[in-house]
N, C-alpha and C positions, 0 to 999 in steps of 0.2 A: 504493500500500500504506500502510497507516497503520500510525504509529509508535507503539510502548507507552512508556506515561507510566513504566512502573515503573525506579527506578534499575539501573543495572548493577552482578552482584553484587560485593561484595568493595569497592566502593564506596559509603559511608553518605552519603548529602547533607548538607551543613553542617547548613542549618537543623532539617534534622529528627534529625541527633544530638545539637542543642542541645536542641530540643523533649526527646526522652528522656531527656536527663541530668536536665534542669529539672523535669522528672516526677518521677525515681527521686528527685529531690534534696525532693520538694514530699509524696512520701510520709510519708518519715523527719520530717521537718521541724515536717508536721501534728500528728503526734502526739506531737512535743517542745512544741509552743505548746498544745495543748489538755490536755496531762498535771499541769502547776503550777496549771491554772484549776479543773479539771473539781471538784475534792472542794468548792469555793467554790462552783460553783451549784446543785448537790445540793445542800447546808446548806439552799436557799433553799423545798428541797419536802420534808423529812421533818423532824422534830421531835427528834432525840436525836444525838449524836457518834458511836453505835453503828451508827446509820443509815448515817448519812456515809461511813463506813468500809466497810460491807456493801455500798451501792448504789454506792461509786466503784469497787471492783473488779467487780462485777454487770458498768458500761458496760463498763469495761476487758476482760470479756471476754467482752459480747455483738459489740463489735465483733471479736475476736478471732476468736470461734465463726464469725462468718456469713464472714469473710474465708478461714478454715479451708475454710468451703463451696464458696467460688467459685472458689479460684482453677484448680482442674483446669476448672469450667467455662467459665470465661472465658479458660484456654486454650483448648479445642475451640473455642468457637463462632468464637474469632480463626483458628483454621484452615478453618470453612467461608465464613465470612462476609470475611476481611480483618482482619488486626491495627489498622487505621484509625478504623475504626468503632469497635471494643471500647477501643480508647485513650479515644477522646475523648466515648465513652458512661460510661468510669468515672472520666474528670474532670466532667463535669455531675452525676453522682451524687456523688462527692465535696462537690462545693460544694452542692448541695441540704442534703444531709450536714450538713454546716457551719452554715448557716443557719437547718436546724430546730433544733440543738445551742445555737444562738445565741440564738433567740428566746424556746425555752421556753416556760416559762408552766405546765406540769405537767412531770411526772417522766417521762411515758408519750413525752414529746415530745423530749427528750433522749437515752431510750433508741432514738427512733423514728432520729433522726440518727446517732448509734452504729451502729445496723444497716444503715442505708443506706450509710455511709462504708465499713464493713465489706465489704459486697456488691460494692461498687463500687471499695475499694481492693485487691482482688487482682490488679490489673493487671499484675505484675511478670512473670507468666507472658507476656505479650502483647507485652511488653518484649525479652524475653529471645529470644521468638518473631522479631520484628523485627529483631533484631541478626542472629541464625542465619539469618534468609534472605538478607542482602545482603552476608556473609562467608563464607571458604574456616574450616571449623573450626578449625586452627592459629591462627589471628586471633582467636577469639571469646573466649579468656579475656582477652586484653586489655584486651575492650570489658568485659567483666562486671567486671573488676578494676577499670574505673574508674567502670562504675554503681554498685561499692560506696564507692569512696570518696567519690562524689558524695551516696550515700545517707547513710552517717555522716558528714558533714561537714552534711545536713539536720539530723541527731539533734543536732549539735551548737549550730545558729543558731538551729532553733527556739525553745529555751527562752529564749535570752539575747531574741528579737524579742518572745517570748510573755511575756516579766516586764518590757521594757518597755512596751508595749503595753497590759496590765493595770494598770501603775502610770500611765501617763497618762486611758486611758478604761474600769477596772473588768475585772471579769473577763470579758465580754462581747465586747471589744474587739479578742484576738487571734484567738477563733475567726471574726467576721466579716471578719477580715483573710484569715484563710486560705483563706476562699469566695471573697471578691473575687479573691485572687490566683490559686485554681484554676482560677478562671472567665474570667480573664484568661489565661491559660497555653491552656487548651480551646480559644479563638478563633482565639491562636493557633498553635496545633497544626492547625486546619484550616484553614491556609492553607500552614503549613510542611512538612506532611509528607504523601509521597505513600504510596501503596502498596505495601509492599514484595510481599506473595503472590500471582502472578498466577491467574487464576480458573482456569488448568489445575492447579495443582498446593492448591486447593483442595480438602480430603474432602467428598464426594457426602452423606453424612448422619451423623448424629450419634450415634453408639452411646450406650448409658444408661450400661453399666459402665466410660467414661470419665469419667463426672462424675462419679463415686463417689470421695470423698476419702482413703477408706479403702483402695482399691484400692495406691495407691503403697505404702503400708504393711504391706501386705501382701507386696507384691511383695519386696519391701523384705528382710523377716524371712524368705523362705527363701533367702537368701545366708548362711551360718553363720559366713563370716568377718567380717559387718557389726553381725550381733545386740547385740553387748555396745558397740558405740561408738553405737548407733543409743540403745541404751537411756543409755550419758552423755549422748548429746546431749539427749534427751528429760529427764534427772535435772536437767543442768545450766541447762535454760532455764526451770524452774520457778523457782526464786529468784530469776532477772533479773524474769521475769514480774511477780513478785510486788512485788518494790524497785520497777518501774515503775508498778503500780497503786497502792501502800498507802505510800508515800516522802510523796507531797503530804499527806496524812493524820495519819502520824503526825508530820512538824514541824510541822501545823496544829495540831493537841491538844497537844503538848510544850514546844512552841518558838514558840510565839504568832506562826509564820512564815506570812510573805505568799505570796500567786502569784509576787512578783516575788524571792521568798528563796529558794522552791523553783527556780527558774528557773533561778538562778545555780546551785546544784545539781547540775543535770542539766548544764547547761553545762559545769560544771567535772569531770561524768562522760565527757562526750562527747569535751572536751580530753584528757583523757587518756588515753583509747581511740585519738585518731587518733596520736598520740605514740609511742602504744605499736605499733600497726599498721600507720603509716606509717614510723618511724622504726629505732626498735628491734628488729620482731620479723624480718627477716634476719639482723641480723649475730646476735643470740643463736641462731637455729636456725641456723646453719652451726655454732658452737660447741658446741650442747648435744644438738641432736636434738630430731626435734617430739615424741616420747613425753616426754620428760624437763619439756619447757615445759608439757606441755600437763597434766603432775601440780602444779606450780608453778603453773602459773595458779591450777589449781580448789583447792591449799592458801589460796591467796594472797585466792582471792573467800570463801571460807570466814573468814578473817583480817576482812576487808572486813565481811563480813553481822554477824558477833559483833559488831566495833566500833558498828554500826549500831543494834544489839540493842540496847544500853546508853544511848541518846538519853533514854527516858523515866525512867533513874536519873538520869544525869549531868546531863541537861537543861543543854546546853551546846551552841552552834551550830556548832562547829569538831569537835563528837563526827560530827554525820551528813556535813559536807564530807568528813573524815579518811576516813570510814568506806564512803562513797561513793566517794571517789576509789581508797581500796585495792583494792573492789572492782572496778571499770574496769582499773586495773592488770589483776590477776586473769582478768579478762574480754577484755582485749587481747590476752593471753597462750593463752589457753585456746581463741577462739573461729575463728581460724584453724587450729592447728595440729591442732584435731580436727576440720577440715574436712580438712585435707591427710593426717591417718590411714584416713578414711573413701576417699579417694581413692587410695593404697597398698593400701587393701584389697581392689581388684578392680581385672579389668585394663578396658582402654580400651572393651570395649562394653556394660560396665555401668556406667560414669560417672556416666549421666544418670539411671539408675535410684537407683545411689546417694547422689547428691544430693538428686533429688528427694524421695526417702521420707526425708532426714532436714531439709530443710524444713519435708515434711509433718509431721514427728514433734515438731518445733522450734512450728509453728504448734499441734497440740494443746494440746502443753505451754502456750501462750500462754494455752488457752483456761480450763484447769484452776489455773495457778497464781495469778491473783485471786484465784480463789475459797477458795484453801485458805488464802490468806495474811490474805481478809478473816476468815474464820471463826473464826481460831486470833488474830487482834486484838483479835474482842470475847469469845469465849469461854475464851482462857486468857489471853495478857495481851499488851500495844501489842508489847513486844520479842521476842514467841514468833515470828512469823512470820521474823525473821531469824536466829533461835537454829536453827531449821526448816534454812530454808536451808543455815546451814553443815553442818548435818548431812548435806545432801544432794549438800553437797561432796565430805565424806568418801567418800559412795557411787559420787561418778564418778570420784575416785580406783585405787576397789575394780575398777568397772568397767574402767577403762585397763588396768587393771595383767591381766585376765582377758583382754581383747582382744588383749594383745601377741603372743600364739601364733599367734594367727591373721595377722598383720599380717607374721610373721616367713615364716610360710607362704605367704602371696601372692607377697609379696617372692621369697623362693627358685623357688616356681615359673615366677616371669615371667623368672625368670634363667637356669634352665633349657631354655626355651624359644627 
């Protein structure tokens, strides 16, 4: 009789839990090293600062948009085909990624890499796919708790690798690093990791209204106790969006700041996010309650964006650090505890439903908030887009406080029960 290669479940094999954290960590990571460079090789194909400004959130969120697209797809297909393939198909897409991003030479070729990395960076779903097959469920948020710390601990090294890197070989130099090393990762990942889904408990064929992005979202919004947190979630990922495409931009026009200033920036954004969500945000939510933090966050990033706002008055480098870090603060605060409301809001067999549609809702927003933030840069003025934002704090404020009914009612009926 012959033996199946595939692991026993509830057991992850070393090397390929290192291969997946190394992923989820190479995700985050990417786009911390190509965020401080990107407005610096745009400059090198349009003619105006207005430009600059237009076409670095355009990439920011054609990659956003095509990743929006794939990732329900590149779930499915990892369920007919194997989680194997689609992994280490969307790390060679990445590093292609990378390396038309790198070479350039036109505008068309940059965005051309953008959208590849995009397509091919939705992996997480295949990820998370992988974990779920070779665990008993009570195990799985473990492993997810520490794909994300693995992942923000990426957001955090990239920039610091991506501003040295820039400062030794030019803006050029971290995005070809990040091909090398996905491509390095991909090799070996196909040596390291088996198969977690055996071909019986693969689906037979592919329905169309699972690729559809939009479906989660929908699903989503007829749960009445979810609508109002779905819509903070959505309110509140537009001004992270937007700090992350239009940040490198406006200290480049303000603050005659490097790739390698920006860098330290983000860095110093990332540090105090894991600070805040590795360190602090248990013992405050035993004390305060996650309603309570999670209005204090979104004051607190609102505090943050206005500081921000003020860069092009004050023109002063400790105006975007200060203003940056409070909002990290903010966003440490804020961005767990409305994951853990949305998860009070329904009971245990809608979980996955409601996480998922506010991913999906979190990834929209990704795709929409460059855009709005480039627009309102050149058309009303560099510090409107963060003036924007706080305002849009205020609103998931509004929203919390209309969700609480609901969250109060889940609550009681699950206790009833």
């Amino acid at each position: 009789m012959q033996t199946s290669s595939v692991p026993t479940p509830t057991r992850i094999p070393r090397n390929a839990l290192i291969f997946i954290l190394v992923t989820a960590f190479l995700n985050l990571a990417g786009i911390g090293l190509i965020g401080p460079v990107s407005a610096f090789l745009v400059q090198r194909y349009v003619p105006t600062a207005e430009d600059v400004a237009v076409m670095s959130g355009l990439l920011f969120t054609s990659y956003s948009f095509f990743q929006f697209l794939a990732v329900p797809a590149l779930g499915v297909l990892s369920d007919r085909y194997g989680r194997r393939p689609v992994l280490l198909f969307c790390l060679l897409g990445s590093a292609v990624g990378y390396l038309l991003f790198g070479i350039g030479g036109a505008l068309w070729m940059l965005f051309a890499g953008r959208i590849i990395d995009g397509i091919t960076g939705g992996n997480i779903a295949a990820i998370f796919a992988y974990i779920a097959d070779l665990t008993e469920p009570h195990e799985r948020s473990r492993y997810y708790g520490l794909i994300g710390a693995v992942s923000g601990f990426g957001f955090v090294v990239g920039p610091a690798v991506g501003a040295a890197l820039s400062q030794a070989g030019g803006p050029t130099a971290p995005v070809f690093f990040a091909a090398f090393v996905t491509l390095l990762n991909m090799v070996w990942g196909y040596f390291a990791m088996p198969e977690s889904l055996t071909p019986e408990k693969r689906i037979d064929q592919i329905a169309m209204s699972r690729l559809n992005p939009f479906t989660q979202l929908v699903d989503v919004f007829k749960l009445p106790q979810l609508r109002w947190l779905v819509v903070a979630s959505f309110i509140f990922t537009l001004p992270f969006a937007l700090l992350s495409a239009n940040l490198t931009v406006l200290g480049k026009d303000h603050l005659n700041a490097t790739a390698a200033d920006i860098g330290l920036v983000f860095t110093v954004f990332g540090l105090v996010g894991i600070l805040v969500q590795g360190g602090f945000i248990r013992p405050l939510m035993k004390q305060f309650g996650e309603f309570r933090l999670a209005v204090a966050g979104a004051i607190i990033s609102g505090i943050g964006l206005y500081i921000i706002s003020t860069v092009p008055t004050v023109r002063q480098t400790w105006d975007i650090f200060l203003g940056s870090a409070v909002f990290a603060l903010g966003n440490g605060l804020l961005t767990p505890t409305l994951t853990g409301l949305i998860s009070q809001a329904v009971g245990p067999r809608d979980q996955g439903r409601a996480q998922g549609g506010s991913q999906s809702i979190q990834a929209l927003a990704r795709v929409i908030g460059p855009v709005l933030g480039s627009a309102a840069y050149v058309q009303i003025s560099p510090g409107s887009p963060y003036l924007i934002g706080g305002l849009m704090s205020v609103l998931v404020v509004i929203c919390l406080t209309l969700a609480l009914p609901g969250i109060r009612q889940a609550a009681a009926s699950r206790l009833s029960t």
